[in-house]
C-alpha positions as CSV (number, residue, x, y, z in Angstrom):
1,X,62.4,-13.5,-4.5
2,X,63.2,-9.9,-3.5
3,X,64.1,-9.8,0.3
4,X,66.7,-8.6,2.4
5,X,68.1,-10.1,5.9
6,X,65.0,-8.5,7.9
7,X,62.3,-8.1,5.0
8,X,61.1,-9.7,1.6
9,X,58.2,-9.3,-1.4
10,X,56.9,-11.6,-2.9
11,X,53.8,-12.5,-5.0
12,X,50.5,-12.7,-3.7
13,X,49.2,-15.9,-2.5
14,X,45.6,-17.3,-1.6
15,X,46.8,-17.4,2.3
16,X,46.7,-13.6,1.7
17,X,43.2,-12.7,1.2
18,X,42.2,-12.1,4.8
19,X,44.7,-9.6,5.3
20,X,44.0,-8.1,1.6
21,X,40.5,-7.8,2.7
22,X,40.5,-6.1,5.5
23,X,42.6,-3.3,4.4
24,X,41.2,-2.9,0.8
25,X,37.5,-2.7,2.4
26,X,38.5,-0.1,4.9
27,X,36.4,2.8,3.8
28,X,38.2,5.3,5.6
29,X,40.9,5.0,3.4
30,X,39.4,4.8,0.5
31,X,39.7,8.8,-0.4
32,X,43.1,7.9,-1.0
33,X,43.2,5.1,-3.4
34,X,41.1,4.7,-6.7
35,X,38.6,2.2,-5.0
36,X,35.3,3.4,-3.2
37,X,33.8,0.2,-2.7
38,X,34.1,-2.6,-1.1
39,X,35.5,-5.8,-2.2
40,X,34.6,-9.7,-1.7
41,X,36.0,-12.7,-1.0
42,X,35.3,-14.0,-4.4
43,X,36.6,-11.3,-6.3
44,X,40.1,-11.0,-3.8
45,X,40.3,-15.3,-4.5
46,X,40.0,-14.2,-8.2
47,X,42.9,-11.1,-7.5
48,X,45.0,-13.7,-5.6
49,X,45.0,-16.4,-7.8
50,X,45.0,-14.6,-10.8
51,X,47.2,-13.7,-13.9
52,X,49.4,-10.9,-13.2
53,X,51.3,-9.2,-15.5
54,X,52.9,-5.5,-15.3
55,X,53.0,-4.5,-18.6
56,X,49.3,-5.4,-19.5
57,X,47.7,-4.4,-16.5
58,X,50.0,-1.4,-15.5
59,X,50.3,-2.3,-11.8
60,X,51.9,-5.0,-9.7
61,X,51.1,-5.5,-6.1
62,X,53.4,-7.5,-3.7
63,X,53.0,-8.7,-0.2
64,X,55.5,-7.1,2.2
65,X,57.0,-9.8,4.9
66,X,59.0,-9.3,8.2
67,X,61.5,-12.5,9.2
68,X,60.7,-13.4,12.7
69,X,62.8,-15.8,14.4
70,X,62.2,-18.8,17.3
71,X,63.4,-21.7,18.8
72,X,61.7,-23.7,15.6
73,X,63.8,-21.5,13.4
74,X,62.8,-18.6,10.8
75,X,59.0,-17.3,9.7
76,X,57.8,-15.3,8.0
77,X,54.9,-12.7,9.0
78,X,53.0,-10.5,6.4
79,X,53.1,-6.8,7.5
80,X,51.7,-5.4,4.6
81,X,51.7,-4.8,0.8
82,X,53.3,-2.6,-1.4
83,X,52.3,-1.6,-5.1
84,X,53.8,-0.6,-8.7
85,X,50.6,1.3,-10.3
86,X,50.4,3.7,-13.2
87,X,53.4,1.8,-14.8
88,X,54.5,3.5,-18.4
89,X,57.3,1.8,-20.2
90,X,57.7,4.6,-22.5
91,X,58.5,7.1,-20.2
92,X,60.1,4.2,-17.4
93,X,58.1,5.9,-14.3
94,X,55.6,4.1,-12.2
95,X,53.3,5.0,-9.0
96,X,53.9,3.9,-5.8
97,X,51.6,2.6,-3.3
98,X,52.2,1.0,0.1
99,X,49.6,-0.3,3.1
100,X,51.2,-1.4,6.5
101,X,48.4,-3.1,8.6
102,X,47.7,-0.8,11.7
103,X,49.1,-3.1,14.3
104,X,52.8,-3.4,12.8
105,X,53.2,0.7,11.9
106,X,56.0,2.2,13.0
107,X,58.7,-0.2,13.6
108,X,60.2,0.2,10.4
109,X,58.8,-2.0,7.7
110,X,57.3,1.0,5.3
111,X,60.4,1.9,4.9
112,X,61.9,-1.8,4.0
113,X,59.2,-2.2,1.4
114,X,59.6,0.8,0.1
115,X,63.6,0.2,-0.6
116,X,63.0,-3.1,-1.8
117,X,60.6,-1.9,-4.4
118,X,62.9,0.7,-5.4
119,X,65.8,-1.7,-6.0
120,X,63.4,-4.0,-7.9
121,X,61.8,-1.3,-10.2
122,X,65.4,0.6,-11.2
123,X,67.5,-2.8,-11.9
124,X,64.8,-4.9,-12.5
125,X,62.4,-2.9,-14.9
126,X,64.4,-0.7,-15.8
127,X,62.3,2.0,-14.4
128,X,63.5,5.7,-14.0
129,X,61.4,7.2,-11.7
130,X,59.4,6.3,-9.0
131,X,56.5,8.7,-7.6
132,X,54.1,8.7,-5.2
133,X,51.1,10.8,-4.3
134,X,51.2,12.2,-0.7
135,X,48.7,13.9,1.1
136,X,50.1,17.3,2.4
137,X,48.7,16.9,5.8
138,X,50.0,13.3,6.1
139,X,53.3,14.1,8.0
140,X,54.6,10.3,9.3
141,X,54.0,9.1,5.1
142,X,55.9,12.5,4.0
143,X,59.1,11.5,6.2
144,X,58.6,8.2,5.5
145,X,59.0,8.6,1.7
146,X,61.6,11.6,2.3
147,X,63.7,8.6,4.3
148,X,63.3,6.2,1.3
149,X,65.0,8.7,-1.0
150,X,61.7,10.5,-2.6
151,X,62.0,14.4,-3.0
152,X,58.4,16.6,-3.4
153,X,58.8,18.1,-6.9
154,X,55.4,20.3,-6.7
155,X,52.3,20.7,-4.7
156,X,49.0,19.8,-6.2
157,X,46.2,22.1,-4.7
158,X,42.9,20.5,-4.4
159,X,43.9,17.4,-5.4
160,X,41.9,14.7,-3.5
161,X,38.3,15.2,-1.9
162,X,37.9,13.5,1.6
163,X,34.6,13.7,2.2
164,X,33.4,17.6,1.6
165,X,37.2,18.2,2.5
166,X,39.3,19.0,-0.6
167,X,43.2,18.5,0.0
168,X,46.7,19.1,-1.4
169,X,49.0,16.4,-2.2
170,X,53.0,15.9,-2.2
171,X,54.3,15.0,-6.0
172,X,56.5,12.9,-4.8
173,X,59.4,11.6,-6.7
174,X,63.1,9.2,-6.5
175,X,65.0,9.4,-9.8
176,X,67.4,6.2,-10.4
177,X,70.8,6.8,-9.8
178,X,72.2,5.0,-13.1
């Protein structure tokens, strides 16, 4: 398991679908991400309980966790989800994608997933580079991936449509350091 004292990934699990649903099928963010439909139940069961592997299927999605303590002890609490897309061996680079649920934004845990991903995809995979795809406009997910070590290596003009919008995006990358 990849976690921390405060945060962990781990595979997805069938208890996730609820959570996976409701922010896969929210259309407004769809302009981002490759997906413009909606998905089911049946085919998120299918996702959830399915056959994962990174080098066939060139992505890997994890679920992010928070710890949360009580008098009963430790739990954990999903937050969100972070992904490896895009992955090329060859070349040792993979996209980056992450999706916080709206009420547990900005207390921190975009950036938690985001390191945790890093560590796993430099000494795990072997991975050199890391980049992401960031909406120009997008300020709070600019300085968040600017905190998690990313630099923007070149503008893209015109690079996503939103609606009858067209918009520039961030190249974003974070090199390993060995």
């Amino acid at each position: 398991m990849l976690k921390n004292q405060t945060h962990r990934l781990r595979a997805i699990e069938p208890s996730d679908i609820a959570s996976l649903l409701i922010w896969e099928n929210d259309a407004s963010t769809w302009w981002l991400g490759a997906s413009i439909t909606p998905y089911s139940e049946t085919v998120m069961i299918k996702f959830a309980s399915g056959d994962h592997d990174l080098y066939r299927d060139k992505q890997l999605r994890f679920m992010l966790d928070v710890k949360t303590s009580s008098n009963a002890g430790d739990t954990w609490e999903v937050v969100g989800a972070v992904d490896l897309y895009d992955f090329n061996s060859r070349n040792r680079r993979a996209g980056v994608g992450i999706v916080i649920d709206e009420s547990k934004r900005k207390q921190g845990h975009a950036l938690e997933g985001l390191n945790l991903l890093s560590k796993y995809a430099f000494n795990h995979l072997g991975v050199y580079q890391l980049y992401a795809e960031v909406p120009s406009s997008h300020e709070p997910s600019i300085k968040l991936f600017v905190k998690a070590g990313y630099l923007t290596s070149e503008i893209r003009k015109d690079w996503v449509r939103n609606g009858s919008l067209w918009l520039d995006v961030n190249l974003m990358q974070k090199f390993s350091e060995s």
